[in-house]
mmCIF file of the N, C-alpha and C atoms, coordinates in Angstrom:
data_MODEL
# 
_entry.id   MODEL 
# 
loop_
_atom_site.group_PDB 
_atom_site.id 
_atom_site.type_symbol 
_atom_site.label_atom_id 
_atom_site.label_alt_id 
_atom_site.label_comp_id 
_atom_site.label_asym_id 
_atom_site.label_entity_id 
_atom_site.label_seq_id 
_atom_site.pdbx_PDB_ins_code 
_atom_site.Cartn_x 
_atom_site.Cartn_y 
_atom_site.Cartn_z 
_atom_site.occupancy 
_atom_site.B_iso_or_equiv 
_atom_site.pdbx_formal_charge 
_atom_site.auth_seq_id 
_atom_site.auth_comp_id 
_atom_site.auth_asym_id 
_atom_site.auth_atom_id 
_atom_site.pdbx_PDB_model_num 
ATOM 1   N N  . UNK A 1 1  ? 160.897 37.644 179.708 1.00 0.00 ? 1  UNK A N  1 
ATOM 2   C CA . UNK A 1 1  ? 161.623 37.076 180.811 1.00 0.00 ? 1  UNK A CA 1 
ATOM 3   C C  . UNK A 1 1  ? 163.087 37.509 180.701 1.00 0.00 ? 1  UNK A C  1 
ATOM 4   N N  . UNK A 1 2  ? 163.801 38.040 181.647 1.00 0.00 ? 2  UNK A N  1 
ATOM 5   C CA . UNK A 1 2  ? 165.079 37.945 182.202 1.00 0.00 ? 2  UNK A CA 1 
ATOM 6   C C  . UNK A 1 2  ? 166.051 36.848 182.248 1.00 0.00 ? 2  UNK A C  1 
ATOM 7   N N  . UNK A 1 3  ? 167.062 37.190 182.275 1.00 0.00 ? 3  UNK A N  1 
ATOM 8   C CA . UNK A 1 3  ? 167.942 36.240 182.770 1.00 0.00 ? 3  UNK A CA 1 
ATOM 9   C C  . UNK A 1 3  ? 167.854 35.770 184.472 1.00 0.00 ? 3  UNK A C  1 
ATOM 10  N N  . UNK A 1 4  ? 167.750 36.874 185.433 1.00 0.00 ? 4  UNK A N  1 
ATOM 11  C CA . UNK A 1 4  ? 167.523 37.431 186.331 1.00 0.00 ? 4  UNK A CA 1 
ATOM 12  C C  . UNK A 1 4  ? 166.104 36.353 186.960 1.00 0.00 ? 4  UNK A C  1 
ATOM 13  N N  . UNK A 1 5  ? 165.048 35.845 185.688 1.00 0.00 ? 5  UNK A N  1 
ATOM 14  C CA . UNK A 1 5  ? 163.584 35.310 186.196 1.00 0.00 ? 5  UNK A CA 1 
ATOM 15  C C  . UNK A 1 5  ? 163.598 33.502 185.982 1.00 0.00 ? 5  UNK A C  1 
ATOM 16  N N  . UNK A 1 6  ? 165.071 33.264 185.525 1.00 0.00 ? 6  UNK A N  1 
ATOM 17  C CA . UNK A 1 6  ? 165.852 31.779 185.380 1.00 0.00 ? 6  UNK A CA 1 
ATOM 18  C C  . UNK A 1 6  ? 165.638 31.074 187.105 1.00 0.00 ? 6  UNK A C  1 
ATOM 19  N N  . UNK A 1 7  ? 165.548 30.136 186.905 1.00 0.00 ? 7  UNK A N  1 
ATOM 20  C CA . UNK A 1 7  ? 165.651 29.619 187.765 1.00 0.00 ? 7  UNK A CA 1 
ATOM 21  C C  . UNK A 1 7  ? 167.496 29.472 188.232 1.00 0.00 ? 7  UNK A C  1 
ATOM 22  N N  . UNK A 1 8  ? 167.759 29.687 189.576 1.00 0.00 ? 8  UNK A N  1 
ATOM 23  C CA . UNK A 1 8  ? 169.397 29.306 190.124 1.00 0.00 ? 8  UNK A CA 1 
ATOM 24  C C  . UNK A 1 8  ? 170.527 28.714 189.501 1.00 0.00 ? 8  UNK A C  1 
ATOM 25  N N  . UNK A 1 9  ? 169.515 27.377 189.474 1.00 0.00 ? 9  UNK A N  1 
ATOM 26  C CA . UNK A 1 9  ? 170.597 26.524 188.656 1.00 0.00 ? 9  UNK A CA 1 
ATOM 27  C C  . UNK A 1 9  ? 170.406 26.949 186.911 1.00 0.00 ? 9  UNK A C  1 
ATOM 28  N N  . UNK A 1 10 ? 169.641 27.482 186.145 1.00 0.00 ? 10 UNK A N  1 
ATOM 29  C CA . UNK A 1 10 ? 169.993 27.398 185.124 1.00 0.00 ? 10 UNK A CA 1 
ATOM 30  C C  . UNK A 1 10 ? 170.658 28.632 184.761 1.00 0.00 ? 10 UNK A C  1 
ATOM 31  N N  . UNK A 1 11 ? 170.160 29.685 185.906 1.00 0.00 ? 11 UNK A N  1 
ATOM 32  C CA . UNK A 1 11 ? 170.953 30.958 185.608 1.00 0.00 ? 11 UNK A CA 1 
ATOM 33  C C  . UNK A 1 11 ? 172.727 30.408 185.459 1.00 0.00 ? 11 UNK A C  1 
ATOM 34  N N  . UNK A 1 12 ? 172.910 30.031 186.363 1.00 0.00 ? 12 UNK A N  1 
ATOM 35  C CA . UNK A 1 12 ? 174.498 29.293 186.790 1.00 0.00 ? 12 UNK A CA 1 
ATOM 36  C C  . UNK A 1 12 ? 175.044 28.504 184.801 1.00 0.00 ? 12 UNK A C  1 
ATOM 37  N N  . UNK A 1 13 ? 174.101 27.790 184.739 1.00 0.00 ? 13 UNK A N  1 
ATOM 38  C CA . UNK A 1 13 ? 174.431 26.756 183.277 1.00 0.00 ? 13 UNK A CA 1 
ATOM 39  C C  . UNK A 1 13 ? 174.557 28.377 182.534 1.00 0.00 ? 13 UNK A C  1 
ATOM 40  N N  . UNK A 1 14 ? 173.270 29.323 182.193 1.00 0.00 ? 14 UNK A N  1 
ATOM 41  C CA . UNK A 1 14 ? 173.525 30.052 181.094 1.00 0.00 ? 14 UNK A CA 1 
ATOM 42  C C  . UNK A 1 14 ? 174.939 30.803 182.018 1.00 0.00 ? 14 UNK A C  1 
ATOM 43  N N  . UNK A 1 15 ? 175.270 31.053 182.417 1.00 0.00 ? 15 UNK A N  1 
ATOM 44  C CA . UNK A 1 15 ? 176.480 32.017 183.101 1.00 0.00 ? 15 UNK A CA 1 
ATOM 45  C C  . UNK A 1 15 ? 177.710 31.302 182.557 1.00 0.00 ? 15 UNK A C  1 
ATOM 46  N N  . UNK A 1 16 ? 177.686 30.267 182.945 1.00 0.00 ? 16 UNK A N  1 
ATOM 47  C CA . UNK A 1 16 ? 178.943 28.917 182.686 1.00 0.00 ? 16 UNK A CA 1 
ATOM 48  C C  . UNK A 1 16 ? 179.148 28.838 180.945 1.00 0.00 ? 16 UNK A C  1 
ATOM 49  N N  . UNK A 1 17 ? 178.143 28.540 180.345 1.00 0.00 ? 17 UNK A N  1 
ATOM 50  C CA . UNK A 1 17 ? 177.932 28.466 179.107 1.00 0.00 ? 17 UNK A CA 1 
ATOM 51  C C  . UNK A 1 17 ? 178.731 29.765 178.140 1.00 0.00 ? 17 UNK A C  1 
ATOM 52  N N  . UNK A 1 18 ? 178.236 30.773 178.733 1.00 0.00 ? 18 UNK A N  1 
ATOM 53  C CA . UNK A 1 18 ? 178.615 32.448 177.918 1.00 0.00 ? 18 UNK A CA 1 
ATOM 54  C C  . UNK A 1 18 ? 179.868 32.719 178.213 1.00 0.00 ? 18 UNK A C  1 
ATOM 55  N N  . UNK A 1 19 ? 180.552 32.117 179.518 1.00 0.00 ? 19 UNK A N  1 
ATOM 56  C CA . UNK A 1 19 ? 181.440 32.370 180.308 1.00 0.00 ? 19 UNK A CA 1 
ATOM 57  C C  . UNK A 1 19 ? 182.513 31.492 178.793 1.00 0.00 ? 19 UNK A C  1 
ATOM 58  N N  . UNK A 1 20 ? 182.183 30.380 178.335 1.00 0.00 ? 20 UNK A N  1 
ATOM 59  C CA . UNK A 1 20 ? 182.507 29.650 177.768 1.00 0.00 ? 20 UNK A CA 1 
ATOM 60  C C  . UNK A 1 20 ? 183.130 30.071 176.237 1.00 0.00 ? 20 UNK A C  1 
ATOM 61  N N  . UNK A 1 21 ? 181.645 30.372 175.990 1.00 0.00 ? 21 UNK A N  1 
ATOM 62  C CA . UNK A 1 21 ? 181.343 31.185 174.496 1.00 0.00 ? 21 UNK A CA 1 
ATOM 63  C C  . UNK A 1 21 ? 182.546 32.696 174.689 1.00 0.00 ? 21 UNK A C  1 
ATOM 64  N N  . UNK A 1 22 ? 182.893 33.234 175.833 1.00 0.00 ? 22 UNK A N  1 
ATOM 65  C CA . UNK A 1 22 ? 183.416 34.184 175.436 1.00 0.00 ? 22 UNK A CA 1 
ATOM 66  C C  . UNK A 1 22 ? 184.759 33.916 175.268 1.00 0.00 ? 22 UNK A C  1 
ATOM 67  N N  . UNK A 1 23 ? 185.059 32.829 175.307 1.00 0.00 ? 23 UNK A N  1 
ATOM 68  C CA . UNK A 1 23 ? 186.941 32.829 174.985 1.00 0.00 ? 23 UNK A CA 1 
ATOM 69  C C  . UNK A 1 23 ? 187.255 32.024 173.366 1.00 0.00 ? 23 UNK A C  1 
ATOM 70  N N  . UNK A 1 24 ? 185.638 31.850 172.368 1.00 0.00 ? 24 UNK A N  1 
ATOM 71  C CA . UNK A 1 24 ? 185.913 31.621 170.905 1.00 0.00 ? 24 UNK A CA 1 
ATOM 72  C C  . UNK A 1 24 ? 184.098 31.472 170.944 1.00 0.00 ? 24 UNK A C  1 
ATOM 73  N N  . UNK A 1 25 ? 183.729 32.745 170.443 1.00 0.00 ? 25 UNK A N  1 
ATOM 74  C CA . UNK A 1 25 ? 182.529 33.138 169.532 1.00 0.00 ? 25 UNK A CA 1 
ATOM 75  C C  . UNK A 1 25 ? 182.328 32.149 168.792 1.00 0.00 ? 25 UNK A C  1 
ATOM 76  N N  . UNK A 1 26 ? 183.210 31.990 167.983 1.00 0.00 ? 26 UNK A N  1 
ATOM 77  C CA . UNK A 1 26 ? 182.949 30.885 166.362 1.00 0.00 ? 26 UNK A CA 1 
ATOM 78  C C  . UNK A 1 26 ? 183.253 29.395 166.679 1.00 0.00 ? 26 UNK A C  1 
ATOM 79  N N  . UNK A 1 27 ? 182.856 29.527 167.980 1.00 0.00 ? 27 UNK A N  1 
ATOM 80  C CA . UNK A 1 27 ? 183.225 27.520 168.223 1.00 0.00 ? 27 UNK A CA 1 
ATOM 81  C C  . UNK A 1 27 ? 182.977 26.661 166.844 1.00 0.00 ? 27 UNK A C  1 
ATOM 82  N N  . UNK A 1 28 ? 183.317 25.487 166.727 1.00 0.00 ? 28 UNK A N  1 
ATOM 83  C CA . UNK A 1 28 ? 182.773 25.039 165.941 1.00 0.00 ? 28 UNK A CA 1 
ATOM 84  C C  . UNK A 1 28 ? 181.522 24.565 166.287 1.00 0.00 ? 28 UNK A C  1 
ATOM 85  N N  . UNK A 1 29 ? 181.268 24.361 167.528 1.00 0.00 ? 29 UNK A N  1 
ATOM 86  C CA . UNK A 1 29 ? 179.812 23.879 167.690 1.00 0.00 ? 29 UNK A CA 1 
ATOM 87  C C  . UNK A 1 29 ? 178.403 25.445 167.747 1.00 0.00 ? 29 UNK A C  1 
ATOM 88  N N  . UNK A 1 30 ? 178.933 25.879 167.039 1.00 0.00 ? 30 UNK A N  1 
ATOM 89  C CA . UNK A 1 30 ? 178.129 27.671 167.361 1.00 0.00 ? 30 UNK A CA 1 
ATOM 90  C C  . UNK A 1 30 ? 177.796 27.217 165.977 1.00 0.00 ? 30 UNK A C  1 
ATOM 91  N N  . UNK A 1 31 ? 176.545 27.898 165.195 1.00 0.00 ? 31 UNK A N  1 
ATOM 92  C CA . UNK A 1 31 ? 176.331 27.985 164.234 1.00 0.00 ? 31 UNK A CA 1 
ATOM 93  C C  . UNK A 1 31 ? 175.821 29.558 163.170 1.00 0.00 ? 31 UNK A C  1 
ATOM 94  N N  . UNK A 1 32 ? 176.586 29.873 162.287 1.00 0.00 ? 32 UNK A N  1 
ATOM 95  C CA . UNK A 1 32 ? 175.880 31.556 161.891 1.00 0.00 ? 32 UNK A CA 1 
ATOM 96  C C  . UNK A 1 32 ? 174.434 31.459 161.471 1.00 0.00 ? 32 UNK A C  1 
ATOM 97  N N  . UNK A 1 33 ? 173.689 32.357 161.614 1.00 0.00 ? 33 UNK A N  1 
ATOM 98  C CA . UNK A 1 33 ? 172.050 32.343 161.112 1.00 0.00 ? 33 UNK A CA 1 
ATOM 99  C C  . UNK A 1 33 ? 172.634 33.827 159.712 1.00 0.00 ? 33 UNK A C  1 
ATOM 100 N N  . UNK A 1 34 ? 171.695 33.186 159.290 1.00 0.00 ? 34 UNK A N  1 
ATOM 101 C CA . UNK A 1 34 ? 171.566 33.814 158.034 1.00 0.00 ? 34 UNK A CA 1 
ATOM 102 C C  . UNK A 1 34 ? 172.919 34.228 157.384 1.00 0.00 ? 34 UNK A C  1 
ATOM 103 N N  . UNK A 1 35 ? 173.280 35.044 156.592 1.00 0.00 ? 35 UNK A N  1 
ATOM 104 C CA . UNK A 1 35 ? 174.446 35.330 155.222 1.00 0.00 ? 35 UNK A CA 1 
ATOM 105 C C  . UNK A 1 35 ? 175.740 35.645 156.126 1.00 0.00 ? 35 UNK A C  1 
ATOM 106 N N  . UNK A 1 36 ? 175.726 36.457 156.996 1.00 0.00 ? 36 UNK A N  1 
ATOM 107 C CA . UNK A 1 36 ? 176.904 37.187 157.386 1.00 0.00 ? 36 UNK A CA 1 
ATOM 108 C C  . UNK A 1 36 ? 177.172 36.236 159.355 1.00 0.00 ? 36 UNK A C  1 
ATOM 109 N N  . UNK A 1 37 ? 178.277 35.995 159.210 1.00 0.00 ? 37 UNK A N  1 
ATOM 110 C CA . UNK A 1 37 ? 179.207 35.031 160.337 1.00 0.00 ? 37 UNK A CA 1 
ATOM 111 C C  . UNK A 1 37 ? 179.025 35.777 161.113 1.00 0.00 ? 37 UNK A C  1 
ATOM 112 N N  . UNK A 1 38 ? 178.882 37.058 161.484 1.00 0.00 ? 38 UNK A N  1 
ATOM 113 C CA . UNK A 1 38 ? 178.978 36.997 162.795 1.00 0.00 ? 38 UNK A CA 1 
ATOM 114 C C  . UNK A 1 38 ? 177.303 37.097 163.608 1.00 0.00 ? 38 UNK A C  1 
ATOM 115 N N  . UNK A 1 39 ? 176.451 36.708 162.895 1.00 0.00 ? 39 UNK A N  1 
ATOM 116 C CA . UNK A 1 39 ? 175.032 36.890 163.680 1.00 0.00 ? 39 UNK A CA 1 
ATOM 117 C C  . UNK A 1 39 ? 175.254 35.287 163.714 1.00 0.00 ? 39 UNK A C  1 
ATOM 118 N N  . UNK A 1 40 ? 175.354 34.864 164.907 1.00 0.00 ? 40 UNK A N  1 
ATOM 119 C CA . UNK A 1 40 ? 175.539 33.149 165.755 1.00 0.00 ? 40 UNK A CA 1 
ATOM 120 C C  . UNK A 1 40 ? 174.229 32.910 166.398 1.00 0.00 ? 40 UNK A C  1 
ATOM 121 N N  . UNK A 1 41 ? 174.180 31.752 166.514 1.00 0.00 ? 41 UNK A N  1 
ATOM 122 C CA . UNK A 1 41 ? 173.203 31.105 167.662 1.00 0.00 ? 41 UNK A CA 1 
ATOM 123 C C  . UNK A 1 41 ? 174.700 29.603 168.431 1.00 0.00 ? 41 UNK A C  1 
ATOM 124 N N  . UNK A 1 42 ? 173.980 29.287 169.668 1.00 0.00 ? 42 UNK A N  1 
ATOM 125 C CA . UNK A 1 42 ? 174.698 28.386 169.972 1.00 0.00 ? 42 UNK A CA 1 
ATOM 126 C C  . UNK A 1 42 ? 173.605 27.962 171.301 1.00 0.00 ? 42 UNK A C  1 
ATOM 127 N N  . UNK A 1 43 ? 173.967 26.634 171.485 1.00 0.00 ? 43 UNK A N  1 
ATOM 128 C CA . UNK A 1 43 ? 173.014 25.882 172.353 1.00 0.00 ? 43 UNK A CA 1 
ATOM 129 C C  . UNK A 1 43 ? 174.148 25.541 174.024 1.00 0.00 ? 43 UNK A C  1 
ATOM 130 N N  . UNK A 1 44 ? 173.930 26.925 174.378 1.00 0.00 ? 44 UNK A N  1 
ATOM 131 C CA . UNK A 1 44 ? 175.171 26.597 175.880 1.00 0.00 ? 44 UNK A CA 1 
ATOM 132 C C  . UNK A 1 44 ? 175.062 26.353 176.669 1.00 0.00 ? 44 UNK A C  1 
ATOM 133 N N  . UNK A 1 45 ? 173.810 25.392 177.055 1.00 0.00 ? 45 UNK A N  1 
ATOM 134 C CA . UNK A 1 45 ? 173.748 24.329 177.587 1.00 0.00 ? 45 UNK A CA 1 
ATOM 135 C C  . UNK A 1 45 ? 172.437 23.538 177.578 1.00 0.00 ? 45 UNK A C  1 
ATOM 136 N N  . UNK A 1 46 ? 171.891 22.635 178.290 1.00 0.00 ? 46 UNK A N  1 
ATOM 137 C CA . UNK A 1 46 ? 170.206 21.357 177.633 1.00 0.00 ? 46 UNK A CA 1 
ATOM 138 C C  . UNK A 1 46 ? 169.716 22.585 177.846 1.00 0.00 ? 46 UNK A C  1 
ATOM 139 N N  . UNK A 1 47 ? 168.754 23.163 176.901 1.00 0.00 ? 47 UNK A N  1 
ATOM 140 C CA . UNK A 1 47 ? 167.634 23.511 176.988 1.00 0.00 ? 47 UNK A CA 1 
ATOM 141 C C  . UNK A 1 47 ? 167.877 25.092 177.307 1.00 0.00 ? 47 UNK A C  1 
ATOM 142 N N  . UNK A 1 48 ? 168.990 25.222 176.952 1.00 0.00 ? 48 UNK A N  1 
ATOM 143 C CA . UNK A 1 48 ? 169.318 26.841 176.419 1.00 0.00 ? 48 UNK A CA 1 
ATOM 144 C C  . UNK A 1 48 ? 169.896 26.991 175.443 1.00 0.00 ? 48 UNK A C  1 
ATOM 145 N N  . UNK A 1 49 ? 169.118 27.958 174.999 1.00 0.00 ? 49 UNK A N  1 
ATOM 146 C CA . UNK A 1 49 ? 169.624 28.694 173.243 1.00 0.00 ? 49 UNK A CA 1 
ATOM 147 C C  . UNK A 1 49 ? 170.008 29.900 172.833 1.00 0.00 ? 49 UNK A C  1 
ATOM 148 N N  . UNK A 1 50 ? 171.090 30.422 172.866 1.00 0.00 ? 50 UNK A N  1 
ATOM 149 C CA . UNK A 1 50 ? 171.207 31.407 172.533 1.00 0.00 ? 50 UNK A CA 1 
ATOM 150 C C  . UNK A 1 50 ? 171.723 31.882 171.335 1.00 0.00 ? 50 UNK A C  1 
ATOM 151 N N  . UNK A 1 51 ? 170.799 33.520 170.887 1.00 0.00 ? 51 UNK A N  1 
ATOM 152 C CA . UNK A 1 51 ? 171.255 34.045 169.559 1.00 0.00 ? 51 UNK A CA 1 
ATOM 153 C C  . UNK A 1 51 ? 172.008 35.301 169.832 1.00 0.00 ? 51 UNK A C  1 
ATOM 154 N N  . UNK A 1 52 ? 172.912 35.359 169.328 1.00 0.00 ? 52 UNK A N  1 
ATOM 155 C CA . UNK A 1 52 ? 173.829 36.269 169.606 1.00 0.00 ? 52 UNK A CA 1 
ATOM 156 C C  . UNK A 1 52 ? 174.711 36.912 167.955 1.00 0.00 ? 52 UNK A C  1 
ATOM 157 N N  . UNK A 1 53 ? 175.099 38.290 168.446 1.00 0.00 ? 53 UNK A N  1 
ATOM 158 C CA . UNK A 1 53 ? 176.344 38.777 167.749 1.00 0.00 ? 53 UNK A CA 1 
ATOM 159 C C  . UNK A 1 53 ? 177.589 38.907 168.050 1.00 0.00 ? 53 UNK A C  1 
ATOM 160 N N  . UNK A 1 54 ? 178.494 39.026 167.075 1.00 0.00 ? 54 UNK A N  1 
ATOM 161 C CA . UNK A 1 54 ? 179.854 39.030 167.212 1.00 0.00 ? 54 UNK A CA 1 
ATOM 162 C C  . UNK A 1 54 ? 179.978 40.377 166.625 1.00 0.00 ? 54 UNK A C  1 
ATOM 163 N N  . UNK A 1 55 ? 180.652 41.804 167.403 1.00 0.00 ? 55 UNK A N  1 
ATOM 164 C CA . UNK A 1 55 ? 180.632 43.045 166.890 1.00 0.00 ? 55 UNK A CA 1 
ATOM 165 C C  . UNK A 1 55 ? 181.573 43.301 167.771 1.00 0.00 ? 55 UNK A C  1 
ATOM 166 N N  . UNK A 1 56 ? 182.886 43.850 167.110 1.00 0.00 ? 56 UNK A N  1 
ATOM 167 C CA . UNK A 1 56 ? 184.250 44.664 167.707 1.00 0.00 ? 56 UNK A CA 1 
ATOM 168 C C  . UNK A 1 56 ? 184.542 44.029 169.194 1.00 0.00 ? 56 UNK A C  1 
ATOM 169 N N  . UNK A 1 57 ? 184.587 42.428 168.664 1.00 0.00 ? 57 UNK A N  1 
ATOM 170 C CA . UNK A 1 57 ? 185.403 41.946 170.198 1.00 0.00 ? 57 UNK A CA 1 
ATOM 171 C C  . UNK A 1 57 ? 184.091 41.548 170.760 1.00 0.00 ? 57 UNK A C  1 
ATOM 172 N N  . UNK A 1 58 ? 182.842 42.164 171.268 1.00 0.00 ? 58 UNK A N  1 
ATOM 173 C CA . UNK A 1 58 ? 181.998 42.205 172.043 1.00 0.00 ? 58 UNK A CA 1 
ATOM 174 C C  . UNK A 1 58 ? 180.965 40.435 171.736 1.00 0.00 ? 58 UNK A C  1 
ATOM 175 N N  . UNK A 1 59 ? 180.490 40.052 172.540 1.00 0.00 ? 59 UNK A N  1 
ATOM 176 C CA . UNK A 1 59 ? 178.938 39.192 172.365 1.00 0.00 ? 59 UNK A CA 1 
ATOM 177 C C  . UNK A 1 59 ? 178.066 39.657 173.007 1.00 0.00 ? 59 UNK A C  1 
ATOM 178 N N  . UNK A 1 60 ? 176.994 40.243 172.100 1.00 0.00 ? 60 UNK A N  1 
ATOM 179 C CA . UNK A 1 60 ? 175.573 40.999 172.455 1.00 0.00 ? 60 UNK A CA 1 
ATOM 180 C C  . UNK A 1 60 ? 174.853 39.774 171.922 1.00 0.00 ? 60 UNK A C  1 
ATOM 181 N N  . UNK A 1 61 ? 174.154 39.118 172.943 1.00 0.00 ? 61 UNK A N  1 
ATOM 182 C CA . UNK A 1 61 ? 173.252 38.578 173.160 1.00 0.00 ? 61 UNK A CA 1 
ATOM 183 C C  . UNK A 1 61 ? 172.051 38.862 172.989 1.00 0.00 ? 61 UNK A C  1 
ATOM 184 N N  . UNK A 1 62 ? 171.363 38.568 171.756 1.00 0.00 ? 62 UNK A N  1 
ATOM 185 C CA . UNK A 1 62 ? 170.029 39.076 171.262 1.00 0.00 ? 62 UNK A CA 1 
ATOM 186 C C  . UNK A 1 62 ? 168.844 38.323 172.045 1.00 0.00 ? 62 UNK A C  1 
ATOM 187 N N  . UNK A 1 63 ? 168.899 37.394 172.260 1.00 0.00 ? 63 UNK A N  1 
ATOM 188 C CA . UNK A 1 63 ? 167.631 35.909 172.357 1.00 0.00 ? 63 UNK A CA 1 
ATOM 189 C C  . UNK A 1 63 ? 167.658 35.104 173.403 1.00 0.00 ? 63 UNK A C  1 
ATOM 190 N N  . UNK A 1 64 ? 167.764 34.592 174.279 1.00 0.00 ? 64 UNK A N  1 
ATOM 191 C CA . UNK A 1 64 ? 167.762 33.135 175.033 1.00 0.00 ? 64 UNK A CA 1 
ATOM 192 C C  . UNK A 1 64 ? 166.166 32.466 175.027 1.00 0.00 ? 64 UNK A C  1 
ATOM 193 N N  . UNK A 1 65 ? 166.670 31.480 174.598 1.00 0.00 ? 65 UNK A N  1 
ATOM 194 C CA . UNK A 1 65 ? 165.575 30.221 174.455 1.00 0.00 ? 65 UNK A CA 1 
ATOM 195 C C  . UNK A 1 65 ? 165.560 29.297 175.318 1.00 0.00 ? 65 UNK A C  1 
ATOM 196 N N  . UNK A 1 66 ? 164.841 29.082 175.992 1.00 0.00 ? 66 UNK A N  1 
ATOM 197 C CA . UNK A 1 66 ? 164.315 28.070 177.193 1.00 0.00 ? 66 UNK A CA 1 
ATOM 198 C C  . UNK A 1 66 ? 163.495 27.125 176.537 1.00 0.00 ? 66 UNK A C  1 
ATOM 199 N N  . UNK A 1 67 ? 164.002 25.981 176.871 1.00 0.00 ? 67 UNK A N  1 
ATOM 200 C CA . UNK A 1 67 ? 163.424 24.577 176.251 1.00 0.00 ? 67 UNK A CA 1 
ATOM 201 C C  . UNK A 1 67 ? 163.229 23.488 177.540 1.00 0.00 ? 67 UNK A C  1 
ATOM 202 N N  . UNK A 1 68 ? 161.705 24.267 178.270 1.00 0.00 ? 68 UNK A N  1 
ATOM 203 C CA . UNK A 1 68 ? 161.740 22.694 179.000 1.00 0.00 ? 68 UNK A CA 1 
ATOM 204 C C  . UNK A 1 68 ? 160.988 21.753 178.916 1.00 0.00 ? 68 UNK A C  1 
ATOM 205 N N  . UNK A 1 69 ? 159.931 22.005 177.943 1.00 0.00 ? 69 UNK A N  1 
ATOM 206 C CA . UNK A 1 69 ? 158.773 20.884 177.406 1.00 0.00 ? 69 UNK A CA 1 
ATOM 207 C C  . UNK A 1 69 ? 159.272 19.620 176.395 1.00 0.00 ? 69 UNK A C  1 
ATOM 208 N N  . UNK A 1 70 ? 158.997 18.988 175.726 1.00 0.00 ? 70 UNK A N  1 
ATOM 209 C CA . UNK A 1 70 ? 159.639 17.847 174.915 1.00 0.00 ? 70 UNK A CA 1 
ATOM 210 C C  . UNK A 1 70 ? 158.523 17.011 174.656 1.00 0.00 ? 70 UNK A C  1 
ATOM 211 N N  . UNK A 1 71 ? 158.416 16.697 172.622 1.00 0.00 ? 71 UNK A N  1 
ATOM 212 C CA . UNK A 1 71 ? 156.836 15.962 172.605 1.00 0.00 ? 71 UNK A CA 1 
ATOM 213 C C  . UNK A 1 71 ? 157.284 14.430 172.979 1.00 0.00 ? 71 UNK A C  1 
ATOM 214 N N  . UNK A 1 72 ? 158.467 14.224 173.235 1.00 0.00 ? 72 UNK A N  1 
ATOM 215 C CA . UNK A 1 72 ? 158.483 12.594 174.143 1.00 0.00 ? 72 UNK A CA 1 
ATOM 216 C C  . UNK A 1 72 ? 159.366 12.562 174.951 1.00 0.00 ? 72 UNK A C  1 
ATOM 217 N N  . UNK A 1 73 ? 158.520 11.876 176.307 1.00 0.00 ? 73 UNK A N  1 
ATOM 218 C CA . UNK A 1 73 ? 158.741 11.406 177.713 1.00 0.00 ? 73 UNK A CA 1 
ATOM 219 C C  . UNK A 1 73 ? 159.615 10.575 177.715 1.00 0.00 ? 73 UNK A C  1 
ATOM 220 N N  . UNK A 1 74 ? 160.797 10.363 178.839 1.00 0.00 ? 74 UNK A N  1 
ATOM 221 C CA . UNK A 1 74 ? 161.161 8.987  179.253 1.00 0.00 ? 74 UNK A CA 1 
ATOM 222 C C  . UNK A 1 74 ? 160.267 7.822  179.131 1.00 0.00 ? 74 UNK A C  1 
# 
């Protein structure tokens, strides 16, 4: 799946979100995966996940995770 195959509104949240992420990579709410800081994940917004790098200025976006199932209901 695409970014592009998101539904409107969540395309908009992940857009808003990255839009976000790009003015401090290392938020404190971002977290590094594995040994070396700049391979991040960060959750930029309900039920999006993204894994990403930090390389010469740039965020290359490896992953987005879509979370709309949940094992408990309202």
């Amino acid at each position: 799946m695409t970014a592009d195959a998101l539904p409107r509104e969540r395309r908009d949240l992940l857009e808003r979100g990255l839009a976000k992420l790009a003015l401090d990579p290392y938020h404190e709410l971002t977290a590094h995966i594995g040994t070396h800081e700049d391979n991040r994940k960060a959750q930029v917004a309900p039920g999006l996940l993204i894994e990403y790098v930090v390389a010469r200025g740039l965020i290359v976006v490896m992953a987005v995770e879509v979370f709309d199932d949940v094992l408990l209901d309202d």
